[in-house]
Structures are given as C-alpha cells and as structure tokens.
C-alpha positions as CSV (number, residue, x, y, z in Angstrom):
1,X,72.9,118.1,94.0
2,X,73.3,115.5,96.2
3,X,74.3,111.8,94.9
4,X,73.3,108.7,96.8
5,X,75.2,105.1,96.4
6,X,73.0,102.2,97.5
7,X,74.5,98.8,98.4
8,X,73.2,95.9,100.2
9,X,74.9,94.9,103.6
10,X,75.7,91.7,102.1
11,X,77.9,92.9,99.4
12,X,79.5,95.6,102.2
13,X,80.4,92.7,104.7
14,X,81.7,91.0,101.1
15,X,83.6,94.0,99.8
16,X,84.1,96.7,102.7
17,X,88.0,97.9,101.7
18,X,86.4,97.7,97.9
19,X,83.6,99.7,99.1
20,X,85.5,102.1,101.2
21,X,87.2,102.8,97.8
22,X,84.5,103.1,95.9
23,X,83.1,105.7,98.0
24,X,86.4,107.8,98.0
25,X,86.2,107.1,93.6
26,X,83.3,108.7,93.8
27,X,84.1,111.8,95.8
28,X,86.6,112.3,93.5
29,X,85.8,111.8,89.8
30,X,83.4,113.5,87.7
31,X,84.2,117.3,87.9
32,X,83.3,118.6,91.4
33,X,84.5,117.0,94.7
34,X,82.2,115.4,97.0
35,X,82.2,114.0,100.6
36,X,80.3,111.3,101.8
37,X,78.1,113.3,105.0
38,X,76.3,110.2,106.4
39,X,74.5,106.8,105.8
40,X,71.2,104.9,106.4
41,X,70.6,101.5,106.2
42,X,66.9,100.4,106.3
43,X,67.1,96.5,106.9
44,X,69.6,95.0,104.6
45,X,70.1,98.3,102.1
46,X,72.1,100.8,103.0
47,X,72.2,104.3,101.3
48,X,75.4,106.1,101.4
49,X,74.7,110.3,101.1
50,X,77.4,112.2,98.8
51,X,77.5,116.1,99.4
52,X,79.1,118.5,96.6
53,X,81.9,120.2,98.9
54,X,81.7,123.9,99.1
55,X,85.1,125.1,99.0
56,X,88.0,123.5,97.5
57,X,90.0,120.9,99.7
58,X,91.5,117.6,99.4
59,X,89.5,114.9,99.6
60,X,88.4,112.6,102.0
61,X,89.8,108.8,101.9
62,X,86.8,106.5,103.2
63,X,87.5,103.2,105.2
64,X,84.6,100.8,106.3
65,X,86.3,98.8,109.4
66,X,85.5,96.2,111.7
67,X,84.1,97.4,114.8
68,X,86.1,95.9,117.5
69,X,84.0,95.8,120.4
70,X,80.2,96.9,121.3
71,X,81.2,98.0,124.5
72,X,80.0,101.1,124.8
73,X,83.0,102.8,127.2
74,X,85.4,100.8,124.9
75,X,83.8,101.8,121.8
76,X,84.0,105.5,122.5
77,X,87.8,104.8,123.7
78,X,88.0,103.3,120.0
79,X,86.0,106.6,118.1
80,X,88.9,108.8,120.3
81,X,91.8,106.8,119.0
82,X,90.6,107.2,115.7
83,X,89.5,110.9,115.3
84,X,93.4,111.4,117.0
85,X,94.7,109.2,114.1
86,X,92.8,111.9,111.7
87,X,89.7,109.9,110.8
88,X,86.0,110.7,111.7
89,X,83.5,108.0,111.9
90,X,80.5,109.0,109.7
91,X,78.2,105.7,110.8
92,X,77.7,102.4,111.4
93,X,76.4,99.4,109.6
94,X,75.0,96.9,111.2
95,X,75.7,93.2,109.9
96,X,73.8,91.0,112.2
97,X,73.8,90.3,116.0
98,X,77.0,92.2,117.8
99,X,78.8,92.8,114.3
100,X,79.3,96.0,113.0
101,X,81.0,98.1,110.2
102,X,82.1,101.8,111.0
103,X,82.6,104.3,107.9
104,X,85.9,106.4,108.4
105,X,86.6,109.3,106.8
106,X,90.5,109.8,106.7
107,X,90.1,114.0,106.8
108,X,92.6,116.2,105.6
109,X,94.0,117.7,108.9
110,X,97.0,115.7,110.3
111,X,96.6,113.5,113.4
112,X,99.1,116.1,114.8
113,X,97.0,119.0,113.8
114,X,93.7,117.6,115.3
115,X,95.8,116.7,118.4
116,X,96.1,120.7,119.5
C-alpha cells in the first residue's frame, strides 16, 4: 500500500532540512521500510509518494536542497555531482519564479561504488 505525505510549498520553503527528515522518519518507522519514489505538486500542495520497499535494504536518507542554478547545462553538471556523491534527485519543487527545491535521496551504494 502506498502512503502519501502532503505539505504545502510554503511550509517546505519554511522547513526543507525538517522536511527532508520527516520524509526519511517515515520510511523508516512503522514496521515495513518505505522509500519515497517521486512527488507532485499541483500549485502550492505538494504530495510526496511513499513505496513499501520490496526487499530488505537500508534506507534511504532524504534531503530537500536549494537548487543552485536553473541553467540547464549547469544544472545537469549539478544532478552529476550529486548522483557521484551517492544521492539521486527524486524531483523538484517549485517555490516561485527561478527558485527551486530538489528532493535527494542519499542511496545506500557508496559514492565510490556508483563511481565504477
């Protein structure tokens, strides 16, 4: 069964490193382990989807970070960086004109591991 965590982008632009351990709380607690597998945000509400993971493995930590640019040859320069630091970016969340918020999932592979 799938869970789904609602918050406005108000209270993530607020909160985003409370958020970001919120979501991993979640994943965690409550018997069976769950990972976050994507987002939507329809205007100012933004749905965050949990997945029950199938096999056993350590959780994911989540991050919501600043994006740091909109470029769009430096922000896929930025998603490389991170996915060699061991994080995948599940989304984006959009807080107004040129501002965003990406969801990282820190994975359990070490950056050395996804490096080969």
């Amino acid at each position: 069964m799938i869970r789904q965590v609602k918050y406005t982008v108000s209270d993530i632009a607020f909160d985003a490193a409370g958020i970001g351990k919120r979501l991993t709380a979640l994943c965690i607690h409550g018997g069976r382990p769950y990972m976050v597998r994507g987002l939507c945000q329809l205007d100012e509400a933004v749905t965050f989807v949990l997945v029950p993971c199938e096999h056993e493995r350590p959780a994911d930590e989540y991050h919501l970070i600043k994006v740091p640019t909109t470029e769009p040859e430096a922000f896929e320069a930025e998603l490389s960086i991170r996915w060699h630091a061991g994080f995948d970016c599940i989304g984006l969340i959009n807080l107004g004109p040129a501002e965003f918020l990406m969801l990282l999932a820190r994975v359990d592979a070490t950056a050395e591991e996804r490096a080969l």
